[in-house]
N, C-alpha and C positions, 0 to 999 in steps of 0.2 A: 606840790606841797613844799611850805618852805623850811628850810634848814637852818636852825638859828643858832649856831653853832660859831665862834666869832671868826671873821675875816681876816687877812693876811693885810697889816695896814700898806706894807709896800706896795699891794692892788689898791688900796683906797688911795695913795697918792696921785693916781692918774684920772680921778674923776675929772678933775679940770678939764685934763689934755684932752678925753673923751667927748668930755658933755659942749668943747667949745670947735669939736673937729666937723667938718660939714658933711666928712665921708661916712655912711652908714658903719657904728662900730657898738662892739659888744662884749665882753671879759668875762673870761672864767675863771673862777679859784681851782686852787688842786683838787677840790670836793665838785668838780665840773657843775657849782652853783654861777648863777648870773651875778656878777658883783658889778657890772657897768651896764647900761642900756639907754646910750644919748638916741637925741631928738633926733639927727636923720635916722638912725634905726625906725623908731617910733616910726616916723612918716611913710619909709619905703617897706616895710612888714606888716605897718598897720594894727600893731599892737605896742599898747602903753608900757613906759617902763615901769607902772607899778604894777604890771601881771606879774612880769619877769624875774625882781630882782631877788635874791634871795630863794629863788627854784633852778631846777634842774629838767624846765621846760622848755630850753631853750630850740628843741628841735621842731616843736607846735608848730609855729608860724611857716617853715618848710617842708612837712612832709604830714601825710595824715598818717601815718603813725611812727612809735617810738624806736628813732637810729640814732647812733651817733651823728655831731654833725662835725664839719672839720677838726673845731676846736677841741672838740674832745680827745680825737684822734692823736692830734699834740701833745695831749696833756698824760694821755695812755703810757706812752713813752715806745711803744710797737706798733708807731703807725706806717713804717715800712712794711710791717707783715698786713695791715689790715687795711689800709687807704685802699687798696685796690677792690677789696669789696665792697667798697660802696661809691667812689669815683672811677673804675676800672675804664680806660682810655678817656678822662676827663683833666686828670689832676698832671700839674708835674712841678718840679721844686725852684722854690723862688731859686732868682740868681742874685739877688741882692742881699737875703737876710739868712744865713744859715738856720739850717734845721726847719724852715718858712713851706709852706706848701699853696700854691695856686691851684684854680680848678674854675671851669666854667660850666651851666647847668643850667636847663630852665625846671621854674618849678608854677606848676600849673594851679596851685591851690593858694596863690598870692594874688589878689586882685582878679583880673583876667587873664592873668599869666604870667608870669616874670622872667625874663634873662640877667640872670646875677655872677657877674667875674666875683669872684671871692677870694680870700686869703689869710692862713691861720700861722702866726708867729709865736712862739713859745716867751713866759715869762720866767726869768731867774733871779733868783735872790743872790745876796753879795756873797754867797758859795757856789755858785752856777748850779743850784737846785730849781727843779723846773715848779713855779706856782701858781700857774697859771697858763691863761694864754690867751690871746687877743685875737679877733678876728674883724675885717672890713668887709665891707660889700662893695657894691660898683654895679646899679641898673644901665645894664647895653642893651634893653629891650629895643629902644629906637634904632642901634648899630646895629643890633643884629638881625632884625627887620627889615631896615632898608638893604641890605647888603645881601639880604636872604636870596636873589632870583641871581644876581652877580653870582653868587657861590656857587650856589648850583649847576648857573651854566659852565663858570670856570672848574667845576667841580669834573665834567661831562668833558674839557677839553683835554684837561689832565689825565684823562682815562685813558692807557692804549688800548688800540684798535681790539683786541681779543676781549678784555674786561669790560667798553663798552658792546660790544656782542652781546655777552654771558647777561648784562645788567638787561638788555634789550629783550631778550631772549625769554626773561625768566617775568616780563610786563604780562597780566594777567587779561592783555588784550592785544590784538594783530596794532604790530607798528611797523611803519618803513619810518626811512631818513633818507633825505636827498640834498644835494650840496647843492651852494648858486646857479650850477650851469643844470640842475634837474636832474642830474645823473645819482642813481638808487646808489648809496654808502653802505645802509644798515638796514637790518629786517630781521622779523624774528621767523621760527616756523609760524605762528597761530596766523600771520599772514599770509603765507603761500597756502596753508590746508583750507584759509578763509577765505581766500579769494580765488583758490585754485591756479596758479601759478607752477610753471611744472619748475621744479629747481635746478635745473640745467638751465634754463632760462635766464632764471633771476640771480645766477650765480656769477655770468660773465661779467666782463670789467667793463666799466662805461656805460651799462643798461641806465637807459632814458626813460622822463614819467612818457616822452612822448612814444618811445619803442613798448610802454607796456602797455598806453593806448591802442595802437596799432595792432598788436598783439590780441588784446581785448574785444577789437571791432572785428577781427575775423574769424572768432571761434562764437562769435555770435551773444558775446557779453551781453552788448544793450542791444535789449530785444524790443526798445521804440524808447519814439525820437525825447520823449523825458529822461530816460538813463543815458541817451546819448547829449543830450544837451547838459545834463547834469557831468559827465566825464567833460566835458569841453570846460565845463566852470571851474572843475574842479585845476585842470593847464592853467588854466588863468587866474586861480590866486593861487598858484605856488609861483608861478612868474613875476605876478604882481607881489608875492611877498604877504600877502592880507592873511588875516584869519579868518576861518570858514569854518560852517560846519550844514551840514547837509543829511539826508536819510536817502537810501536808495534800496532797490529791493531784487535783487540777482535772481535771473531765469530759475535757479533753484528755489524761489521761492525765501530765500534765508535776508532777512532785512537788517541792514546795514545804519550803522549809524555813525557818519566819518566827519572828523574834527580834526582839522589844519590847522598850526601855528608856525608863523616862520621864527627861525631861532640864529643865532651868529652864524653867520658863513654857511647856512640851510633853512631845511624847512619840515618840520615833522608831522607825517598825518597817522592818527588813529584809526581802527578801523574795531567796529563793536559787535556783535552779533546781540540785537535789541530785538530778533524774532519774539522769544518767548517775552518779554517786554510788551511787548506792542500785542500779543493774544493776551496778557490780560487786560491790558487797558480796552482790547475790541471784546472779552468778555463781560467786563462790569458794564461796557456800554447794551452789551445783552442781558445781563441782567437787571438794569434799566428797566427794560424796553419788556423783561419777563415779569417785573413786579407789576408795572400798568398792566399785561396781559392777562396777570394772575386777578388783579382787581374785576378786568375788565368783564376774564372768562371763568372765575371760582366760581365751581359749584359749589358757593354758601354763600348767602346774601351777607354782605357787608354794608354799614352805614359808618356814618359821624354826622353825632350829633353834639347841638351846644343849648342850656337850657331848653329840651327837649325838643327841639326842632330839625327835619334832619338838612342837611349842612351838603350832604353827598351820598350816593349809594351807587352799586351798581345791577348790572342788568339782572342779577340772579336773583336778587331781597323781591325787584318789583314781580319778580314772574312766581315766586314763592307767595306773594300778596297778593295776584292776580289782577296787575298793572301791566300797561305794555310797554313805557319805557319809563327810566329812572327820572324823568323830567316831572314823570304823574306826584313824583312823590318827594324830588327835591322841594326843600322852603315851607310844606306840612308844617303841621306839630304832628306827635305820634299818638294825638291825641283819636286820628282816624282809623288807629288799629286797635284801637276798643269797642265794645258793643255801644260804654253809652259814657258819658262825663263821667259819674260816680266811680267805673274800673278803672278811668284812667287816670283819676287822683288818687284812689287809694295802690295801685299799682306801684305810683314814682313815690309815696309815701313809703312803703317797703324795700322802696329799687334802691333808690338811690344812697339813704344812710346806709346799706351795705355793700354799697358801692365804693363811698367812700371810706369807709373802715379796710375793707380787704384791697382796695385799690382794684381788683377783679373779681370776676363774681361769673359763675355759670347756672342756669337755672333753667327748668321747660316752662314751656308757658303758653298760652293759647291766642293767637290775634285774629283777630276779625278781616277777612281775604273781603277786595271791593266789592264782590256781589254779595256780601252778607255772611258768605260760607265762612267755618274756622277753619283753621292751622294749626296746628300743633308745632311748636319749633323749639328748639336748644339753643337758647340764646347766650353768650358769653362777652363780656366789655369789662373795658374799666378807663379809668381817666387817664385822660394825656393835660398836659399844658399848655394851655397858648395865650402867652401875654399874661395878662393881668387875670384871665378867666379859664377854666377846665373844660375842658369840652370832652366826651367819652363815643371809643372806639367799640363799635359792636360785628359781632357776626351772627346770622341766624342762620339753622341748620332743620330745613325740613326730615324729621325726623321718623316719616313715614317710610324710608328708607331703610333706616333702621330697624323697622318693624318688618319688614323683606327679609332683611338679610337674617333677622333672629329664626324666620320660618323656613327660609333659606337652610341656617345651619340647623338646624332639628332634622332637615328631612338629608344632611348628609350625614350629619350623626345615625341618623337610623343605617343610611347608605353603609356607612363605615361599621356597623355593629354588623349587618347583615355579612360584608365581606367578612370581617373574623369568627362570625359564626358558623359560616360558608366553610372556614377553612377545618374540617372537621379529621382529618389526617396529620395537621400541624397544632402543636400548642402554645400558644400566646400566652405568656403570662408577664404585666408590666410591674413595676416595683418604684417605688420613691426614691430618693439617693441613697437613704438609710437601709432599704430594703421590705418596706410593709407594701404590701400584694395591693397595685390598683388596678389590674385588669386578668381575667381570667376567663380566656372565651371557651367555646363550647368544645373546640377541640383537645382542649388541655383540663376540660370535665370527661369527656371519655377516654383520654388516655391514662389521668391518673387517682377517677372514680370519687371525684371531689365535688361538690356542684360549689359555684360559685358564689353565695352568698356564705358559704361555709368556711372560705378564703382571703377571699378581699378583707382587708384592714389587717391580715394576721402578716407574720415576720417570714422572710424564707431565709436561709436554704434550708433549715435542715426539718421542715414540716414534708419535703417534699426528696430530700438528698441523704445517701447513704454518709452517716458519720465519718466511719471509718476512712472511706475515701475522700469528702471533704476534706479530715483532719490531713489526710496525705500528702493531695497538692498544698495544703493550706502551710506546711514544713518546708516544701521545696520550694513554694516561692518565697517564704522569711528567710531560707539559707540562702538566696538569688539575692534579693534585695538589703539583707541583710537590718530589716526589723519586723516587726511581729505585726500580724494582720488577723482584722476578726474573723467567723467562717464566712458570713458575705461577702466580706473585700476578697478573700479568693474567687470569687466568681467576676468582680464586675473591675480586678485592680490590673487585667488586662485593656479590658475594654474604656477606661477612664484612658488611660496613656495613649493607645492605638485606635481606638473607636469601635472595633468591635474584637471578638476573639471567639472562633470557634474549637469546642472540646469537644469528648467523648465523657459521657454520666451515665451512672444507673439513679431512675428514678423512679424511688418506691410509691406503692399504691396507696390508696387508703385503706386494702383487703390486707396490704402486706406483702404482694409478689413485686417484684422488682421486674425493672423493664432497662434496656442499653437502647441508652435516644444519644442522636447528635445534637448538641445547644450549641447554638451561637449565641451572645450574650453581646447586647449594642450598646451604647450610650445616647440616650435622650437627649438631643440640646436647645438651647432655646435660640429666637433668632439674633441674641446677641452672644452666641456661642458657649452657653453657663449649661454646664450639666443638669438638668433638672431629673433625671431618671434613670431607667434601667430597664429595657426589654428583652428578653429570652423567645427565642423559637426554638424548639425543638422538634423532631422528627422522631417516632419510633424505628430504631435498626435492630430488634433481636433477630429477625429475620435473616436480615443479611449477617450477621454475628453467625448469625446460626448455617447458614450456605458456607461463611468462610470454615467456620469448625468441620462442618463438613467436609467443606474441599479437601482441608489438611489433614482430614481421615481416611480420605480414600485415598489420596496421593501416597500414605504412609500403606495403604495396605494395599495399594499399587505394587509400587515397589519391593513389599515383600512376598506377595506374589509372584511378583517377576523373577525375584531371585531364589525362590525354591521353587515354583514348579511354572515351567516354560509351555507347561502342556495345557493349562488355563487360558492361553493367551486370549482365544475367541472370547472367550469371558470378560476377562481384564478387558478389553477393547472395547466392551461395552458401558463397561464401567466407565471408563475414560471420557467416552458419549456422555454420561450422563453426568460427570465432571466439567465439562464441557460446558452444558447447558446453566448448570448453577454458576459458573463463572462468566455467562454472558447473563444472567439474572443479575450477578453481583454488580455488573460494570453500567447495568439498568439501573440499579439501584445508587450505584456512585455517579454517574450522571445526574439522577434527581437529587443527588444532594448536594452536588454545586447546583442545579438550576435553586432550589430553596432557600440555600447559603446567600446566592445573589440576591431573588424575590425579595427575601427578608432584610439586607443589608439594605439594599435601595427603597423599598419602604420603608423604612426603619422609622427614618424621621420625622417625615409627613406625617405616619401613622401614630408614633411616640408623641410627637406635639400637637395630633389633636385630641388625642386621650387624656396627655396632660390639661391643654387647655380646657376640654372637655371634663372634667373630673372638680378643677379648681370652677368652672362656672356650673356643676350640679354644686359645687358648695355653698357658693356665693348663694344661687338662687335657694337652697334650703334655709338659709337664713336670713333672708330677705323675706321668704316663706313665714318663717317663723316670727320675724318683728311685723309683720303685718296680724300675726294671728294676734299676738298680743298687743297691738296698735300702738307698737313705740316703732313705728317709723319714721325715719327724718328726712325729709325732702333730701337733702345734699346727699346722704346715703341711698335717696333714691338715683340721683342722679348722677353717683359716684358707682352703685351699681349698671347705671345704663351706660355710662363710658366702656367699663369694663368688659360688659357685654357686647359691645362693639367690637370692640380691640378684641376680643375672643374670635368674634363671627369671621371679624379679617382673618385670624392668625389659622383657622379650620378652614376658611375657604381654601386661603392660599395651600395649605397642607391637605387637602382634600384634591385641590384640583392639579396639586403635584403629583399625587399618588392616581390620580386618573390616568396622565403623559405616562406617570413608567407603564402603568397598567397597559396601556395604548401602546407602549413600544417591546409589552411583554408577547401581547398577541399577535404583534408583528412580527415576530421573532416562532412562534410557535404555530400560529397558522399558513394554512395556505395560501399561495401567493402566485399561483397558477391561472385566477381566473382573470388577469389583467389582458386587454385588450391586446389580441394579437393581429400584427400589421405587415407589411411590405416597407418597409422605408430605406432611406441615403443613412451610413452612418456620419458622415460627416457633418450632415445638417443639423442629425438629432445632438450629438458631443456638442457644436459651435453655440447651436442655441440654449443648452445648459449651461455650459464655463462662462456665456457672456451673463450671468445671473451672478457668477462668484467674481467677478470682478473687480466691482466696491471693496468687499471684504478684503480678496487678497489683495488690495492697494492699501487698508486700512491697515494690515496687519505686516507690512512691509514685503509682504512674500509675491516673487517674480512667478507668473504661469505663461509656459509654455507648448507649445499643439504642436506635432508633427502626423495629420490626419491624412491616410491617403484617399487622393479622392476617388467616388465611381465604385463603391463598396455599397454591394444593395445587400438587405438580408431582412430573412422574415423570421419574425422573433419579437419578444416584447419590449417597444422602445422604452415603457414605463419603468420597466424593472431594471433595463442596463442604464435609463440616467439615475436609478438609485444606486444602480452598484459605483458608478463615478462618482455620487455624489457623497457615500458613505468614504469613500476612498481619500477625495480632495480633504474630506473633515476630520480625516482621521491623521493623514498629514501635517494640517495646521493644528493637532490638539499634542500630538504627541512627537512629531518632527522637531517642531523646532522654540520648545519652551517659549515663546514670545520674541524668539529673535528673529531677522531676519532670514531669506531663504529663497528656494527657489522648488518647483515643483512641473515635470515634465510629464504630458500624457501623448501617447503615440499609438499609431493603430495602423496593422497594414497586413494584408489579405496576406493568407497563408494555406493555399489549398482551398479546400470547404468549409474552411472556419477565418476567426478573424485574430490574429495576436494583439494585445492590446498590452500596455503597460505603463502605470501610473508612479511614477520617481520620483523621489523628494532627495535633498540635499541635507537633510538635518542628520541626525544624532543618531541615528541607527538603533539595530538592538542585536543581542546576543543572541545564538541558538536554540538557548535553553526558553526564551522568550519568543522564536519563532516557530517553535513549537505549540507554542498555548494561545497565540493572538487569535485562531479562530473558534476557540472555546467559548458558551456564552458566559457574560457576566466577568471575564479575564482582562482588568484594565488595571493601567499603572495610575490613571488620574482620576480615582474613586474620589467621592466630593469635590472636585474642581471641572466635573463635567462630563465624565466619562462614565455611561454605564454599561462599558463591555456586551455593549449587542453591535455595534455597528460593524466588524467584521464578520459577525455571528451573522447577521443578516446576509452580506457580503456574498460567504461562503456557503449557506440555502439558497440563494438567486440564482450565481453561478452552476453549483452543480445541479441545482435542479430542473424549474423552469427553462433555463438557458443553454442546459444539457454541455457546459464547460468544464474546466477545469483552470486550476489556481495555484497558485506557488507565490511564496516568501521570500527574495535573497535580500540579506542586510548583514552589517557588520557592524560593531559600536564603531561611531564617528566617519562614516563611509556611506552614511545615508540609508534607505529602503528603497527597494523595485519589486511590487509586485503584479506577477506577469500572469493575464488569462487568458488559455483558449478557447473561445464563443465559435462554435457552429453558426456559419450565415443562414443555414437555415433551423430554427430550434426543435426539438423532439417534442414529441405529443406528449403533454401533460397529464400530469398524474391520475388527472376527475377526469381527462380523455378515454384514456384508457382502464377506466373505472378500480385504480388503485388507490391508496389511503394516500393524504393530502400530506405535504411534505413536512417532516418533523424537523424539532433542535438538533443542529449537529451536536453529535455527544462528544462528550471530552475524548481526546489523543491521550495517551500514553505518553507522557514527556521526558 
């Protein structure tokens, strides 16, 4: 903005000197407005004097935004206090004009760059009052350009020895320096740890490129004659002085990417780790080679066509048309996947205007297969551009498949209703985020005398939960958290935060008697991790409530027994017995409820997301139901519900045939495991030929395995069951040993009498006592959701002690690793169905 406020004429007398000076020059008044702006300004700034004159914009043309610029600095009258914030190690004071300040700077937003010496002099009136002030320029772009690789190097000569180190040092890639005669000067570490160099080595005085040659060649560096011909080239332009640059790829696998330049009195080489470099460029070249693949092998027919003829397709469209190769049916019209001319004008009469409107378009639609038969397919396309004309990209999707997988999920939706109906001892009851009842199986109708249509759509807790107590916890966790929670969010504001949280509840009937159940209360997710629900199982425990009140009634009248009349004791003793028995009931019953605690946690999910998905697709289909009865159906709603349908069927398979696997690794865990084939065999042979199975993995996952097998170790026993017990062992090391880091893992076996010591050792991260007590409990795992569902020492510890008639032990420490040691009998005891006793159960929980 300009300032029209009048000038100081002693500034206007120097318009002359200014406008006739050839040096870029420009003046300020005391109001730091522009009062002067000659033609070299103009020329080297690039902005007219009539932007300038008369504002106080003169710092635009150097900086993109608003600083002081020298002149004003002058004209402040405190530009010793403040030059240094904005020229700090740039500026310093003329020696010829007092009070004068020099400074040099590039400024990047001038042309394509500018290097400007500059210099700001103050102006006085005939009282030495300061009115102004004058500033020149001076473009050294070209001096300071050409001179730029000179500096530098003399920049590098000037440096001592220590300072060029530290500068070396701190290069964010492996560098040496060698002098004329090839002798190593400089090096940083990222060199020696990159090329492996021991530092005793590289440290002595006068080390040679040809002594690290040498050096190189007998630790087995180049491991053929390309990397040894490549180190031979590499002598020969640092000799030769040339610039070089080469890729080589070290027996470690780690590829190198090294760049010579000789420099005054040396010669400097780079050295680069372009491994991960060079795997993505060999991955896009796989993903290349995966998009052809995808064309070549998608199951969904793919074409391009151009004015309806098809252009390209591949092998799946013609096998879906029943063609035998994509040749049948390149250069067509598609005019021969109609019954007859007429569909297949009015066809591209409806196709294509809404082709073009949406630029894509998905629709079903029926085409005529070569021997006359139809198809049914889900076709989806829309335009591409090429050149001057449009041509459109399609896919077609026999959707008979579809129609599988719908009869598919119906009949594991029944599957999965039967199982919760099945479970008639535990109550299922599922909830929406907010809390309205979407599942209530048969178990949670006989426990709390509700039937289920009576339920579902209504609100919990308190249809089903005592007030009183609700409001209880509902106090202590608002005084915890410190704000106010509704009565649902007490129930499910553990389980949002942690995933699930098991309590203790009384839950009343519909008669009005109350019952003390265990709930666990889970969180529902979807599989992009979004809470969609709320599942509760519950157990009835009045029972056990009811054993412990007991216990705690005869222990009290134990005891005062005991201590007034000593003459009852036969009696008291028996009492004690029958004390006794309820307290190994009770320890029955706290077993079952971690085994259901776990059941229901590791279902949780599977089962929560196919209920959910299950629930939202009986919705969809009642209204779909419903616009067909009233015939406002819309094709695209039809076909917006058969997406969704699908994407359902997936989402219940996959969560169906999750909850198979736990199912499958429940009753491996609970059943018998006795009738595995029993044998005579070498243990060495059976160990050598399992570990050479884990191999792969433990090289993928960085972890070193090592055997110390004796050999000539015969035993008759079940080889099937002890390569399970190794094999839950090796997995349970790599899940919880060593969090993804590297490691190592030692197995050893060696006769000890009539049995065999075995012991499986890992190097990682230990555990505490309190932890070595619980790891053989089922369902007791620290990596609940990342993999771990607490059976596989459970299993572990039934093999061992039973079938295999051994024994087991823990030692660990934090950060001291795990060893655990078993002793197997070489020859195994008679089995449980041998000798016609009950089939081995879950080990129950320890006392920890």
């Amino acid at each position: 903005m300009k300032d029209s406020s009048p000038i100081n004429p002693s500034l206007l007398s120097l318009e002359e000197i200014v406008q006739a000076s050839p040096v870029p020059t420009f003046v300020l008044d005391a109001r730091h407005r522009v009062v002067h702006w000659n033609r070299a300004c103009e020329q080297i700034l690039k902005v007219p004097a009539s932007r300038m004159l008369g504002t106080c914009d003169q710092w635009k043309p150097f900086y993109p935004s608003e600083r002081p610029v020298m002149a004003d600095l002058v004209i402040s009258g405190d530009i010793e206090n403040r030059i240094g914030d904005y020229y700090e190690g740039k500026y310093r004071h003329s020696a010829i004009v007092p009070g004068s300040y020099e400074a040099e700077d590039f400024f990047p937003d001038i042309g394509d760059g500018v290097w400007l010496y500059f210099s700001a002099s103050p102006i006085h009136d005939d009282n030495g009052k300061v009115i102004g002030a004058i500033e020149t320029l001076q473009d050294t772009t070209l001096r300071n350009n050409a001179v730029l690789s000179e500096q530098k190097a003399l920049a590098k000569l000037r440096l001592s020895h220590d300072r060029l180190r530290t500068v070396i040092e701190h290069f964010p890639f492996a560098v040496v320096v060698f002098n004329q005669k090839a002798e190593l000067m400089h090096y940083n570490s990222r060199f020696t740890a990159l090329v492996e160099l021991p530092p005793e080595f590289v440290s002595r005085d006068g080390v040679t490129l040809e002594q690290i040659y040498q050096h190189n060649l007998e630790r087995g560096e180049y491991v053929s004659e390309e990397t040894l011909h490549q180190a031979k080239a590499l002598m020969g332009h640092v000799k030769q002085r040339e610039t070089m640059s080469m890729e080589r790829t070290r027996p470690n696998g780690i590829v190198l990417d090294i760049r010579g330049t000789p420099i005054p009195d040396g010669y400097v080489i780079s050295f680069t780790d372009i491994t991960a470099r060079k795997g993505i460029e060999h991955r896009i070249q796989q993903l290349l080679l995966e998009f052809q693949l995808i064309f070549q092998y998608a199951q969904v027919g793919i074409a391009r066509l151009r004015d309806r003829k098809i252009l390209t397709c591949n092998p799946k469209l013609a096998e879906i048309l029943g063609y035998n190769t994509p040749d049948d049916l390149i250069g067509e019209s598609t005019e021969i996947l109609y019954p007859d001319h007429q569909s297949w004008v009015e066809d591209g009469k409806r196709l294509y205007p809404e082709v073009q409107l949406s630029q894509r378009i998905e629709q079903e639609v029926s085409y005529q297969r070569k021997d006359g038969s139809s198809v049914n397919v889900m076709r989806a396309g829309q335009l591409i551009e090429h050149g001057d004309k449009f041509d459109s990209i399609w896919t077609f999707m026999d959707i008979s498949d579809r129609l599988e997988a719908e009869s598919a999920l119906a009949m594991k939706h029944q599957e999965l209703q039967s199982v919760l109906d099945a479970a008639h001892e535990v109550s299922v009851i599922a909830t929406t985020v907010k809390g309205t009842i979407t599942l209530f199986n048969r178990g949670a109708e006989q426990m709390l005398g509700y039937r289920a249509d009576e339920v579902v759509g209504t609100e919990t807790p308190m249809l089903i939960h005592v007030e009183e107590e609700v409001n209880k916890r509902r106090h202590e966790l608002e005084q915890e958290l410190g704000k106010p929670l509704t009565p649902f969010e007490t129930f499910v504001y553990k389980a949002r935060l942690e995933g699930a949280e098991t309590r203790d509840w009384h839950y009343v009937r519909k008669d009005g008697r109350r019952l003390a159940v265990s709930l666990v209360v889970t969180s529902v997710r979807s599989p992009a991790g979004e809470i969609v629900g709320y599942l509760g199982l519950a157990r009835d425990i009045t029972e056990q409530r009811e054993a412990e009140a007991a216990l705690i009634r005869l222990n009290n009248e134990l005891e005062l027994r005991v201590a007034e009349r000593t003459v009852d004791l036969e009696q008291a003793l028996e009492k004690v017995k029958q004390t006794q028995t309820e307290l190994a009931r009770a320890d029955r019953m706290a077993a079952l409820g971690s085994l259901v605690a776990g059941v229901s946690h590791e279902l949780n999910t599977p089962i929560g997301n196919c209920v959910t998905v299950s629930s939202t697709l009986l919705e969809q289909t009642r209204e779909i139901s419903a616009k067909i009865d009233a015939g406002e159906l819309k094709r695209s709603q039809l076909v917006e519900y058969l997406e969704s349908t699908l994407h359902a069927c997936e989402l219940m398979l996959s969560g169906t045939r999750k909850a198979e696997r736990l199912v499958g690794e429940f009753k491996q865990v609970a059943t018998d495991q006795s009738g595995e084939q029993r044998r005579r065999f070498d243990l060495e042979t059976v160990i050598s030929s399992l570990l050479a199975l884990f191999l792969p993995t433990l090289r993928k996952r960085d972890v070193e395995l090592s055997v110390s097998l004796e050999p000539g170790i015969e035993m008759d026993s079940y080889p099937g069951l002890l390569e399970q017990v190794v094999n839950n062992l090796i997995n349970n090391a790599m899940l919880h040993g060593f969090d993804g880091e590297a490691g190592s893992i030692l197995i050893s076996c060696a006769q000890a009498g009539d049995s065999v010591r075995m012991e499986v050792a890992d190097d990682g991260k230990g555990i505490d006592d309190e932890e070595a007590e619980l790891i053989f409990n089922p369902f007791y795992t620290t990596k609940l959701g990342s993999g771990g569902s607490g059976l596989g020492l459970n299993i572990v510890y039934n093999i061992v002690t039973g079938p295999l008639g051994g024994e087991i032990e823990v030692l660990s420490q934090p950060g001291q690793g795990t060893r655990i040691q078993l002793l197997i009998p070489t020859i195994a005891p008679h089995t449980d169905s041998e000798a016609g006793q009950p089939p081995l159960q879950i080990q129950p929980q320890r006392d920890a």
